[in-house]
N, CA, C and O atoms as a GROMACS GRO file, in nm:
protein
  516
    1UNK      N    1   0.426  -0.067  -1.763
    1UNK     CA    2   0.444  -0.060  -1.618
    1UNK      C    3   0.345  -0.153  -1.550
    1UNK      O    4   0.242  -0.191  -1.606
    2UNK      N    5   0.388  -0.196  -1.400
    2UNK     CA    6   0.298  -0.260  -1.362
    2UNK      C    7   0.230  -0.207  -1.315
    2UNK      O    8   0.240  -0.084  -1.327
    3UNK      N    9   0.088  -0.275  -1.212
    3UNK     CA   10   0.034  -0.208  -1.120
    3UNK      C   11   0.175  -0.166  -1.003
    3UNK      O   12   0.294  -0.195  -0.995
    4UNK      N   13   0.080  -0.087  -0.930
    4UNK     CA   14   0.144  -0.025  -0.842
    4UNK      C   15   0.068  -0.003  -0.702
    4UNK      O   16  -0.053   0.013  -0.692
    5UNK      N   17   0.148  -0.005  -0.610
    5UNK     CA   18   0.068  -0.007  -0.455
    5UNK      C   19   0.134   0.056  -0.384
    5UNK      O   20   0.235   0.010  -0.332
    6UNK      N   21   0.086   0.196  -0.361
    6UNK     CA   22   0.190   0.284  -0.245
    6UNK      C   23   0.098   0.275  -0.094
    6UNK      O   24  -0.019   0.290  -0.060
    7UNK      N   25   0.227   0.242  -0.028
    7UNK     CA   26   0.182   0.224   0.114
    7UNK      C   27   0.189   0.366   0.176
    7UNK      O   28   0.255   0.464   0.142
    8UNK      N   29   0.084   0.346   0.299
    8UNK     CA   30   0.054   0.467   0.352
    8UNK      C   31   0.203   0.556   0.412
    8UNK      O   32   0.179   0.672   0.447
    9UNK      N   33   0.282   0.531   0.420
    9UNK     CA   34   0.402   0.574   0.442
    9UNK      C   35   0.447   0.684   0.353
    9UNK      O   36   0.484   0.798   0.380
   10UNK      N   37   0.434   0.613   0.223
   10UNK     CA   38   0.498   0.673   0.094
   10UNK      C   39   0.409   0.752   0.049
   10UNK      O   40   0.455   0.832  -0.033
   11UNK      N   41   0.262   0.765   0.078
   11UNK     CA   42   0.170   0.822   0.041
   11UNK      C   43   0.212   1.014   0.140
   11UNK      O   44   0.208   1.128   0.095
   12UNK      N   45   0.243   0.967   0.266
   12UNK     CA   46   0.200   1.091   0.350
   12UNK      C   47   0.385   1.187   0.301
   12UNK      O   48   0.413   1.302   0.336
   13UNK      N   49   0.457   1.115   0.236
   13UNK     CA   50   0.574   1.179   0.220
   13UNK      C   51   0.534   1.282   0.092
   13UNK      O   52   0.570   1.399   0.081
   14UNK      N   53   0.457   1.212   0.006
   14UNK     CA   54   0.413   1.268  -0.105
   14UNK      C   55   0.334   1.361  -0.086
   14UNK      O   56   0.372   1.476  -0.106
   15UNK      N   57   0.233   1.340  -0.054
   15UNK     CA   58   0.156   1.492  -0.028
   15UNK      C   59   0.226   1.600   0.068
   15UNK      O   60   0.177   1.713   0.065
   16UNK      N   61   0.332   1.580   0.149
   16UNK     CA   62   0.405   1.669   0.203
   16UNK      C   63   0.508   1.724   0.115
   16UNK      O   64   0.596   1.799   0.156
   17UNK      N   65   0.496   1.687  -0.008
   17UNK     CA   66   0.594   1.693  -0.093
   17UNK      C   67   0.721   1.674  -0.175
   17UNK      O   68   0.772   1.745  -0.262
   18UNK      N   69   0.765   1.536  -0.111
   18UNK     CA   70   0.829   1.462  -0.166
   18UNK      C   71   0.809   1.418  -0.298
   18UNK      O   72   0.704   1.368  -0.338
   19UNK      N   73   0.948   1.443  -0.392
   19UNK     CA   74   0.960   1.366  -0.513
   19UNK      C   75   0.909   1.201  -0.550
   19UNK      O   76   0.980   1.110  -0.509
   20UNK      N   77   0.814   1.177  -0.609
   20UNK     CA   78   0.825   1.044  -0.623
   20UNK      C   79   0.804   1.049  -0.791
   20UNK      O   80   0.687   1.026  -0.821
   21UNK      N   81   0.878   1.070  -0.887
   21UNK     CA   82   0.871   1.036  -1.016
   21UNK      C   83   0.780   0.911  -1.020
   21UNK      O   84   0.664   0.913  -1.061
   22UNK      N   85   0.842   0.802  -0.973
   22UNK     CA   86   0.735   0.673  -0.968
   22UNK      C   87   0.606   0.677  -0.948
   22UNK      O   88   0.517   0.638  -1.023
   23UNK      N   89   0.597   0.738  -0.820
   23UNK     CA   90   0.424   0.771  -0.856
   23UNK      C   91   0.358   0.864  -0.941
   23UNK      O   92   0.251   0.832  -0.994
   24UNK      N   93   0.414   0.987  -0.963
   24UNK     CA   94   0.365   1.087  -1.082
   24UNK      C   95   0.347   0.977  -1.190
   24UNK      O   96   0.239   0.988  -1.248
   25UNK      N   97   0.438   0.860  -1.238
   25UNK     CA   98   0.434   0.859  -1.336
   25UNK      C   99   0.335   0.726  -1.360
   25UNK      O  100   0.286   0.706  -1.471
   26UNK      N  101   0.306   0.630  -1.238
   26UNK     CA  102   0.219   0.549  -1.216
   26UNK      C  103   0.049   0.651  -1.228
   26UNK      O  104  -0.041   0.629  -1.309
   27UNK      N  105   0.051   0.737  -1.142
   27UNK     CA  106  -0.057   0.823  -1.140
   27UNK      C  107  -0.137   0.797  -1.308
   27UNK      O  108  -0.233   0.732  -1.349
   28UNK      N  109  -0.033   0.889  -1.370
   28UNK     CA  110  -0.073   0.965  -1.518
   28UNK      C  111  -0.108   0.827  -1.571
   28UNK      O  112  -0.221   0.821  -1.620
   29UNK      N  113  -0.027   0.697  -1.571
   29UNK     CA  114  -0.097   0.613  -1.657
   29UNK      C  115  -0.228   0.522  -1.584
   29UNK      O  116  -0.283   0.426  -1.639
   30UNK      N  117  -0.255   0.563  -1.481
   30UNK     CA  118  -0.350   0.498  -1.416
   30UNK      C  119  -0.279   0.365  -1.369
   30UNK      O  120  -0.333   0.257  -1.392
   31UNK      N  121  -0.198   0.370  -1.326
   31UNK     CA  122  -0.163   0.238  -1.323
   31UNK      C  123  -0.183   0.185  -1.104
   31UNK      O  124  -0.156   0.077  -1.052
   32UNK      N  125  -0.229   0.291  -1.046
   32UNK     CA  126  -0.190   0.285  -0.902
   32UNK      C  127  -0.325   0.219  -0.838
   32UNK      O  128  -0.433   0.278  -0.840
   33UNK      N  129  -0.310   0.109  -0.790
   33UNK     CA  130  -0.446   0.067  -0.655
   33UNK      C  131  -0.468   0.055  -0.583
   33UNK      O  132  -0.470  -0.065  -0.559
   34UNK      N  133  -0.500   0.122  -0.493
   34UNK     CA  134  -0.543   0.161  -0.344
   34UNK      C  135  -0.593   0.012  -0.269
   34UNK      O  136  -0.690  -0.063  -0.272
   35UNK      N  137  -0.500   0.020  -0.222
   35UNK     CA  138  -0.588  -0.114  -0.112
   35UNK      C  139  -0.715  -0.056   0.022
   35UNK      O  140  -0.702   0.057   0.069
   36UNK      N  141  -0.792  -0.119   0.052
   36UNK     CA  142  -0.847  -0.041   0.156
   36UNK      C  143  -0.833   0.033   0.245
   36UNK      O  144  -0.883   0.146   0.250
   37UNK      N  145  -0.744  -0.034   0.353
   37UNK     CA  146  -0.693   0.008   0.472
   37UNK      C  147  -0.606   0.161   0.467
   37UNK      O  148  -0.587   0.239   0.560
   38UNK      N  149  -0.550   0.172   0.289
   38UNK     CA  150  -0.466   0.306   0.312
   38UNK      C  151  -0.562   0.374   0.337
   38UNK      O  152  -0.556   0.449   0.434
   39UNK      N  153  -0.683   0.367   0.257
   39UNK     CA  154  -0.774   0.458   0.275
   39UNK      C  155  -0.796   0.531   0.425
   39UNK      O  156  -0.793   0.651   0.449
   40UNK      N  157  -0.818   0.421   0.515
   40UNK     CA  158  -0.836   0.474   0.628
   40UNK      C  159  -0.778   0.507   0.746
   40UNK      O  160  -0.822   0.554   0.850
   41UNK      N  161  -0.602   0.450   0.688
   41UNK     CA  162  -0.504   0.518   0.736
   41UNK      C  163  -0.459   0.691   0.696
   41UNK      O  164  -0.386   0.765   0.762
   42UNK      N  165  -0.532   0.725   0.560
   42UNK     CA  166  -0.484   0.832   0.514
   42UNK      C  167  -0.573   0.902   0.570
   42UNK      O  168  -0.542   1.013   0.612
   43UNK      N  169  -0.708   0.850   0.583
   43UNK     CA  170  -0.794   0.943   0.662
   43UNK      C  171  -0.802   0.999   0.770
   43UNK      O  172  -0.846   1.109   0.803
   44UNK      N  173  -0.748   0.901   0.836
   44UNK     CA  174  -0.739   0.888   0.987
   44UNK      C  175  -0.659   1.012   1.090
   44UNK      O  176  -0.669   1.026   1.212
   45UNK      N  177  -0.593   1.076   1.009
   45UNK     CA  178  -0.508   1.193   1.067
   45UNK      C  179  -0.618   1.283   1.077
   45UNK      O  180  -0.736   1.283   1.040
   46UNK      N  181  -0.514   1.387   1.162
   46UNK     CA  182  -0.601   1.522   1.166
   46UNK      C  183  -0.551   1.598   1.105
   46UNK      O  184  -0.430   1.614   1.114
   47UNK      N  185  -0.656   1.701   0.993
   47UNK     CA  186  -0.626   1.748   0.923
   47UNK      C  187  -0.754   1.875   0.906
   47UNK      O  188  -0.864   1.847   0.956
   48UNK      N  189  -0.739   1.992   0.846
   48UNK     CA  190  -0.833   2.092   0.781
   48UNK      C  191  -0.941   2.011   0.722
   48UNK      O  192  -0.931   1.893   0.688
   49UNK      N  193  -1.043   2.086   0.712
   49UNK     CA  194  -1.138   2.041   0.618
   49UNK      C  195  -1.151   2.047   0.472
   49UNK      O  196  -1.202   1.980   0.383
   50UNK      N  197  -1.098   2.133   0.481
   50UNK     CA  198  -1.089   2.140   0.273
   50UNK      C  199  -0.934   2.010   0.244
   50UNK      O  200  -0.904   1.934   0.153
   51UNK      N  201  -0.878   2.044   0.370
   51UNK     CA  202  -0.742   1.950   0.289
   51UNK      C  203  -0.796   1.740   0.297
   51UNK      O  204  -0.738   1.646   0.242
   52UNK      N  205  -0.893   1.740   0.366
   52UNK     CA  206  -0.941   1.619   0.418
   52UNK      C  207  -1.032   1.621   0.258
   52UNK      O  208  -0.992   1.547   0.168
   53UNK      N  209  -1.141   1.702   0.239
   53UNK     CA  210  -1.219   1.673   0.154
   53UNK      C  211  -1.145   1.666  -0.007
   53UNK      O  212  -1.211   1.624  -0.101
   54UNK      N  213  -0.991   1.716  -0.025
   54UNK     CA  214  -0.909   1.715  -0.118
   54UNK      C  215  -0.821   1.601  -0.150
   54UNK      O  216  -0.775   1.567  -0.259
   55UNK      N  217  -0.805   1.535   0.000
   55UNK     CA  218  -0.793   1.391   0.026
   55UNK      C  219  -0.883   1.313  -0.019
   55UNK      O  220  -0.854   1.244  -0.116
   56UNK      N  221  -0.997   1.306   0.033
   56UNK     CA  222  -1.076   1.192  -0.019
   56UNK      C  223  -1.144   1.187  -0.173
   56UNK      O  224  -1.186   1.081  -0.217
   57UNK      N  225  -1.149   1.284  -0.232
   57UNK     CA  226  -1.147   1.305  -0.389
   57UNK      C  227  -1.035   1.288  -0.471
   57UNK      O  228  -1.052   1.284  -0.593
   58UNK      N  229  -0.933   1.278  -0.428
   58UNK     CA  230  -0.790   1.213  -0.501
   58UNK      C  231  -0.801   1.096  -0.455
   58UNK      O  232  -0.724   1.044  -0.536
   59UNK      N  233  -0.834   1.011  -0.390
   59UNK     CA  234  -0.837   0.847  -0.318
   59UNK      C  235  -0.959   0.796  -0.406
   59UNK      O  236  -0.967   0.691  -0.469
   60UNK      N  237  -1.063   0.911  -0.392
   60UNK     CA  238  -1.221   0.847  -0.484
   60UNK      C  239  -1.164   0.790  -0.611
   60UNK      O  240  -1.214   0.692  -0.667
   61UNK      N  241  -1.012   0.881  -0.672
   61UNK     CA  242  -1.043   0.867  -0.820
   61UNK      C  243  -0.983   0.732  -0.854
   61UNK      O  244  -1.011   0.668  -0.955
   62UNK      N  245  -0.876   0.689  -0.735
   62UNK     CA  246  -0.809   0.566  -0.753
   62UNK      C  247  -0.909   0.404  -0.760
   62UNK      O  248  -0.986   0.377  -0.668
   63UNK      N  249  -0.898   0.347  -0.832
   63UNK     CA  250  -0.926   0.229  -0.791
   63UNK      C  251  -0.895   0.126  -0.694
   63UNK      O  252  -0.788   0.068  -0.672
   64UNK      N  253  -0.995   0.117  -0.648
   64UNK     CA  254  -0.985   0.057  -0.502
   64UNK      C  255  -0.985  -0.114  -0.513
   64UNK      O  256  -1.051  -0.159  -0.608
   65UNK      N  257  -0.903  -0.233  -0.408
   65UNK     CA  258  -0.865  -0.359  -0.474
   65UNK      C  259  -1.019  -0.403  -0.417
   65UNK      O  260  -1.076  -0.364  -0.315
   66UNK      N  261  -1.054  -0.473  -0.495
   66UNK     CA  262  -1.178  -0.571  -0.400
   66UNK      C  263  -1.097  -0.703  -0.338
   66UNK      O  264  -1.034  -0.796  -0.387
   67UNK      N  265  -1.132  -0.660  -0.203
   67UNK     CA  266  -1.073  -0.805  -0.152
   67UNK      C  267  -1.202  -0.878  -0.096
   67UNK      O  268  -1.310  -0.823  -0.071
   68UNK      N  269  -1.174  -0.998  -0.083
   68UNK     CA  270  -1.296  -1.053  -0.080
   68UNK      C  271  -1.223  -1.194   0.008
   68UNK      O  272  -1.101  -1.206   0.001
   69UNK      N  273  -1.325  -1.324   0.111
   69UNK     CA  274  -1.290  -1.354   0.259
   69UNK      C  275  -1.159  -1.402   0.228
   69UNK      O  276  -1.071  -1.371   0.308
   70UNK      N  277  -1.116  -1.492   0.096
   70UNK     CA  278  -1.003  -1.569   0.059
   70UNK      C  279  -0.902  -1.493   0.110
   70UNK      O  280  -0.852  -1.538   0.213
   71UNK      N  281  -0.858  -1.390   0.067
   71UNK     CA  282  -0.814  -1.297   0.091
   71UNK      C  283  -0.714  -1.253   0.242
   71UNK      O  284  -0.593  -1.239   0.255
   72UNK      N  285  -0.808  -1.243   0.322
   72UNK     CA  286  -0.817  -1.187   0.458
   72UNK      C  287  -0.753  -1.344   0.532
   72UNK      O  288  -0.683  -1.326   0.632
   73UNK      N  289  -0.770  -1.485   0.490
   73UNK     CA  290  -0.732  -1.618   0.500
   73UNK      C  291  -0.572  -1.563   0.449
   73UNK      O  292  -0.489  -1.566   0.540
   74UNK      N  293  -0.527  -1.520   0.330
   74UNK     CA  294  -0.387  -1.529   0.324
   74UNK      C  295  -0.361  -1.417   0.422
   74UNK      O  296  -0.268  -1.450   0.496
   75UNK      N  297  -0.399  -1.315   0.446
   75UNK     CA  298  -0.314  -1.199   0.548
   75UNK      C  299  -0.301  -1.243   0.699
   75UNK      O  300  -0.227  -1.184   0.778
   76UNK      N  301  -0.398  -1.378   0.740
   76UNK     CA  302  -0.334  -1.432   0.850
   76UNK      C  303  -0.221  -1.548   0.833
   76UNK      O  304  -0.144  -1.593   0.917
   77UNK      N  305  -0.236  -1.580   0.700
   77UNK     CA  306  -0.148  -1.687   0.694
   77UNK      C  307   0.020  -1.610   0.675
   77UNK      O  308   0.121  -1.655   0.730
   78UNK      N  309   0.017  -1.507   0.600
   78UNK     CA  310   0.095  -1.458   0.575
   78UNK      C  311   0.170  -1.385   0.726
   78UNK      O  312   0.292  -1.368   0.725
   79UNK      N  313   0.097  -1.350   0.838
   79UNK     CA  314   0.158  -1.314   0.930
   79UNK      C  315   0.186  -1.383   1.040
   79UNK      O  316   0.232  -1.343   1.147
   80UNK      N  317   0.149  -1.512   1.002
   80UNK     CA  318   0.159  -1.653   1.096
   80UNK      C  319   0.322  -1.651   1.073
   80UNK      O  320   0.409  -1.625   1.157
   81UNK      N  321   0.342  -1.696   0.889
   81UNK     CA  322   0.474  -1.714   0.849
   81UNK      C  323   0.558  -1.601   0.907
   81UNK      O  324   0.662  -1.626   0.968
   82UNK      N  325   0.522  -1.501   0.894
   82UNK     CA  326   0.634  -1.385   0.972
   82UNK      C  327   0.661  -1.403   1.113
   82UNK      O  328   0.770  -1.392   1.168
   83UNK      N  329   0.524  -1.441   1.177
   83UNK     CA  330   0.563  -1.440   1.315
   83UNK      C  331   0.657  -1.567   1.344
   83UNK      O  332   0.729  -1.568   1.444
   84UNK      N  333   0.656  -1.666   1.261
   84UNK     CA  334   0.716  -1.808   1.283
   84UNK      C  335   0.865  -1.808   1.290
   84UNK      O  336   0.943  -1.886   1.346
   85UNK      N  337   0.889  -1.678   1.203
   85UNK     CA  338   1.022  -1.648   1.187
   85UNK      C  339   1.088  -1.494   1.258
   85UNK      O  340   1.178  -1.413   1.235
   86UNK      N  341   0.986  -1.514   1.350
   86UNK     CA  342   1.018  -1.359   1.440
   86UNK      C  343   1.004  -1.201   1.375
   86UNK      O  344   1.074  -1.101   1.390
   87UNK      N  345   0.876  -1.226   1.296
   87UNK     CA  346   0.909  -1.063   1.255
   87UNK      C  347   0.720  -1.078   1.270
   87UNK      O  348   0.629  -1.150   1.227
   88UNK      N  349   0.740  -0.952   1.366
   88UNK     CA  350   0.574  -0.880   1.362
   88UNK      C  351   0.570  -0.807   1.286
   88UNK      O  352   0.653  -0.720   1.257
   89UNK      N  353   0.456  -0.835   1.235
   89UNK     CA  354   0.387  -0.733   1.129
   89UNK      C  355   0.232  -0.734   1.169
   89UNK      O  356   0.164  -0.814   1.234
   90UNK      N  357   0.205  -0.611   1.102
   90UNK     CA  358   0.100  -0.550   1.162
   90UNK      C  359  -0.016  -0.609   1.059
   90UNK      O  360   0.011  -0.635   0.942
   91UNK      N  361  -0.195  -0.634   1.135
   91UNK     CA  362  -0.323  -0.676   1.015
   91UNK      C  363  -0.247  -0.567   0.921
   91UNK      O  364  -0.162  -0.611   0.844
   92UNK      N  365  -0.268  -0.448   0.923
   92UNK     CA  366  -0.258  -0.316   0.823
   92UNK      C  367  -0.131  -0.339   0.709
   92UNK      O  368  -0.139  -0.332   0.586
   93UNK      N  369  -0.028  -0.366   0.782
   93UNK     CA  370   0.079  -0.438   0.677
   93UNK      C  371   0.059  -0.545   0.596
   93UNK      O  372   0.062  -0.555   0.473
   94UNK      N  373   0.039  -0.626   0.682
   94UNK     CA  374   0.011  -0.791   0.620
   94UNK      C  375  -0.143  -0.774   0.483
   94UNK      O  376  -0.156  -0.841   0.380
   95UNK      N  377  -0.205  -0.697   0.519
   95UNK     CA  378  -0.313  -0.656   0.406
   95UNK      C  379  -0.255  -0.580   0.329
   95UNK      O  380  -0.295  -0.589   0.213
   96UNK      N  381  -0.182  -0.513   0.346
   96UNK     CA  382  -0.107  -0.419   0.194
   96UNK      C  383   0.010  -0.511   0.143
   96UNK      O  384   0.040  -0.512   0.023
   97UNK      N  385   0.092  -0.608   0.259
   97UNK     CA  386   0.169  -0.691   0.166
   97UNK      C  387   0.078  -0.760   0.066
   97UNK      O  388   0.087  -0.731  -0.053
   98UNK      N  389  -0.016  -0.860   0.113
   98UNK     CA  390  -0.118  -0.924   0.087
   98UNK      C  391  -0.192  -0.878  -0.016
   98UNK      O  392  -0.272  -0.955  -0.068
   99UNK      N  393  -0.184  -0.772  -0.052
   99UNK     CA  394  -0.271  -0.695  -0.184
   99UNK      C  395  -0.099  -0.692  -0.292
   99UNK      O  396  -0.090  -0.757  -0.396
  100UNK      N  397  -0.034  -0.643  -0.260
  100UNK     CA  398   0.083  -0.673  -0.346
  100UNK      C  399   0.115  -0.754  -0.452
  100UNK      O  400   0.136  -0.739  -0.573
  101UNK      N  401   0.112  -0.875  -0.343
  101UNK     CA  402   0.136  -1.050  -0.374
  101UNK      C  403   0.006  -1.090  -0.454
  101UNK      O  404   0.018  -1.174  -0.543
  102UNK      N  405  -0.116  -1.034  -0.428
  102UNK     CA  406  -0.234  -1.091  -0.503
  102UNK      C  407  -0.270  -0.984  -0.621
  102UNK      O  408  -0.363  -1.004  -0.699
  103UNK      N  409  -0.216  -0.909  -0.623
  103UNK     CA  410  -0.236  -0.812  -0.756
  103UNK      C  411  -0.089  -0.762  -0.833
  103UNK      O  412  -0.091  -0.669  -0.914
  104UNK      N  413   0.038  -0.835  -0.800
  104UNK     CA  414   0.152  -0.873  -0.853
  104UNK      C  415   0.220  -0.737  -0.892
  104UNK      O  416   0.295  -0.722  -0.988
  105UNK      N  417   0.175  -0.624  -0.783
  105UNK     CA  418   0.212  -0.556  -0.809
  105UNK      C  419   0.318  -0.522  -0.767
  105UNK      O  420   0.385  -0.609  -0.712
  106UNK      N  421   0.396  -0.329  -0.782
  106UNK     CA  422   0.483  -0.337  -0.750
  106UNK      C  423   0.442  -0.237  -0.585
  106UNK      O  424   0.337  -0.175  -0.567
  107UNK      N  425   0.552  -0.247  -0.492
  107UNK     CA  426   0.512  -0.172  -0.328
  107UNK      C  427   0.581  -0.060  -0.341
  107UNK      O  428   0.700  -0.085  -0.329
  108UNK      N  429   0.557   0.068  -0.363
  108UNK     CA  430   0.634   0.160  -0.290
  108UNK      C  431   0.561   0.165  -0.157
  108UNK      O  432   0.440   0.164  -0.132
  109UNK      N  433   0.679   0.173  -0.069
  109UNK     CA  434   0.699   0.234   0.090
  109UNK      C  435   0.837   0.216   0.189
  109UNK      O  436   0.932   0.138   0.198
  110UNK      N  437   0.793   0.324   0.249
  110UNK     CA  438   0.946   0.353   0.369
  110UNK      C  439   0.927   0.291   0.457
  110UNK      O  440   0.993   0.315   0.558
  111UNK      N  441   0.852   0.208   0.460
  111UNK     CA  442   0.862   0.101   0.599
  111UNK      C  443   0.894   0.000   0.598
  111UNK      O  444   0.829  -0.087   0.540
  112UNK      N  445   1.031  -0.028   0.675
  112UNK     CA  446   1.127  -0.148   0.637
  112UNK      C  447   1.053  -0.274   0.685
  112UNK      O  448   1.070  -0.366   0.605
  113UNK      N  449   0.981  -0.305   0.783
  113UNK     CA  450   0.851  -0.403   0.760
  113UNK      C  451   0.870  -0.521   0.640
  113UNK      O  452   0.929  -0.626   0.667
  114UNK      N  453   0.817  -0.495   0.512
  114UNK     CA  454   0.844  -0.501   0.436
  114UNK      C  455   0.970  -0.564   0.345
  114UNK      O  456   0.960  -0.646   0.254
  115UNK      N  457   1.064  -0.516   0.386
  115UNK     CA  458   1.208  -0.591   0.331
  115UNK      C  459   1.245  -0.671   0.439
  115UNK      O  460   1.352  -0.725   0.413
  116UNK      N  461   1.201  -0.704   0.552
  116UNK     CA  462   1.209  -0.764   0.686
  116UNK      C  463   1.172  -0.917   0.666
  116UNK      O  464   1.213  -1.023   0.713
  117UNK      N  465   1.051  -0.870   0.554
  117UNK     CA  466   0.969  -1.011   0.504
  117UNK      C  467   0.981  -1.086   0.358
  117UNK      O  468   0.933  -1.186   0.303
  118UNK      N  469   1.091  -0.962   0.322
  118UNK     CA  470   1.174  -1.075   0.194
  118UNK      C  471   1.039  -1.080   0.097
  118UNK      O  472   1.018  -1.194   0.054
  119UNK      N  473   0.945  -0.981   0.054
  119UNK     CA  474   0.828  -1.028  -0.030
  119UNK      C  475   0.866  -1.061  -0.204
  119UNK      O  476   0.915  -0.985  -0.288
  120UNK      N  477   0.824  -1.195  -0.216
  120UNK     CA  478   0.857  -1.254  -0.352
  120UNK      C  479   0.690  -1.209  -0.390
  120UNK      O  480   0.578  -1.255  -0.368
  121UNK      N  481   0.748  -1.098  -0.455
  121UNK     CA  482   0.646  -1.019  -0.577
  121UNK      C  483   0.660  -1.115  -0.715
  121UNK      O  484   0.768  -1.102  -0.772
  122UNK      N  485   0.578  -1.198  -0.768
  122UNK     CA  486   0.546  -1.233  -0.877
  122UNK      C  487   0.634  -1.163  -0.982
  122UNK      O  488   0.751  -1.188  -1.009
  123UNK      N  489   0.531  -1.042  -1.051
  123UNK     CA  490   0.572  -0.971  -1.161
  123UNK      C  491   0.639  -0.824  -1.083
  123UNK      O  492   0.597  -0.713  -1.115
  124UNK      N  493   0.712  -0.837  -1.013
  124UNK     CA  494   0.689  -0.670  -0.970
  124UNK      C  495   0.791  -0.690  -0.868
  124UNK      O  496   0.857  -0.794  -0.862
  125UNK      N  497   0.806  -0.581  -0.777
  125UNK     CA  498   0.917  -0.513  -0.682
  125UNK      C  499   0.881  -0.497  -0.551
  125UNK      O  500   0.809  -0.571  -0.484
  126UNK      N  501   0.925  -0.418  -0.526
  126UNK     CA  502   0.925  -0.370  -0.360
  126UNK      C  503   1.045  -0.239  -0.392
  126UNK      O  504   1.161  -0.269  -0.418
  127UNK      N  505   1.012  -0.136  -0.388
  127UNK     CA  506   1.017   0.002  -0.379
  127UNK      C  507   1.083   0.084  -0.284
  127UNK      O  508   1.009   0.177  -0.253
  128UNK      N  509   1.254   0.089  -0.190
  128UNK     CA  510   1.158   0.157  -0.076
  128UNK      C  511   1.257   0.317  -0.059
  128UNK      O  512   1.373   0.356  -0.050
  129UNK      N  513   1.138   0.359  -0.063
  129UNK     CA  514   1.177   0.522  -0.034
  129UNK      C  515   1.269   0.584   0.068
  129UNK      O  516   1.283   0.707   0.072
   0.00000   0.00000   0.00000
């Protein structure tokens, strides 16, 4: 399997309890990498305290992408090209497409965003729930 990159979308369906075989099964082999920003999109809700601190110890265990400035150079370039062709996308998108495309992985998420922008994944897919 490849890597794998679930966007914050697909993430909040899951802990509400949605089926995702794909991720159970990405999970178990370690195969899933957190880009930053989910992080602090997943955080960012309001939530209990034990369910927040249950959150951020399932996110601790994931490996997180190092992005580094090159990086942050393609997620504007990458949303230049979208905008050139009329589709907004959001920094927060364009950094999780952008982690995708640079770690060839595959995207689960329900946000059509995403198929809007036609992403040519290297080794991998686009997912959408």
């Amino acid at each position: 399997m490849n890597a794998v990159i679930v966007d914050t979308s697909s993430w909040c369906h899951y802990f509400e309890g949605t089926s995702y075989p794909i991720i159970d099964t990405a999970l178990t082999a370690g195969h899933i990498y957190l880009p930053p920003i989910v992080v602090a999109e997943l955080t960012s809700g309001q939530m209990p305290p034990k369910k927040r601190l249950a959150l951020i110890d399932f996110l601790h265990d994931l490996p997180l992408i190092d992005v580094n400035f090159d990086h942050w150079i393609r997620v504007g370039e990458l949303r230049q090209r979208a905008a050139a062709k009329g589709i907004a996308i959001s920094t927060p998108d364009a950094h999780i497409a952008q982690c995708s495309i640079d770690f060839r992985a595959v995207l689960i998420t329900e946000d059509q965003i995403f198929k809007k922008l036609k992403l040519k994944l290297p080794h991998a897919g686009l997912i959408l729930g």
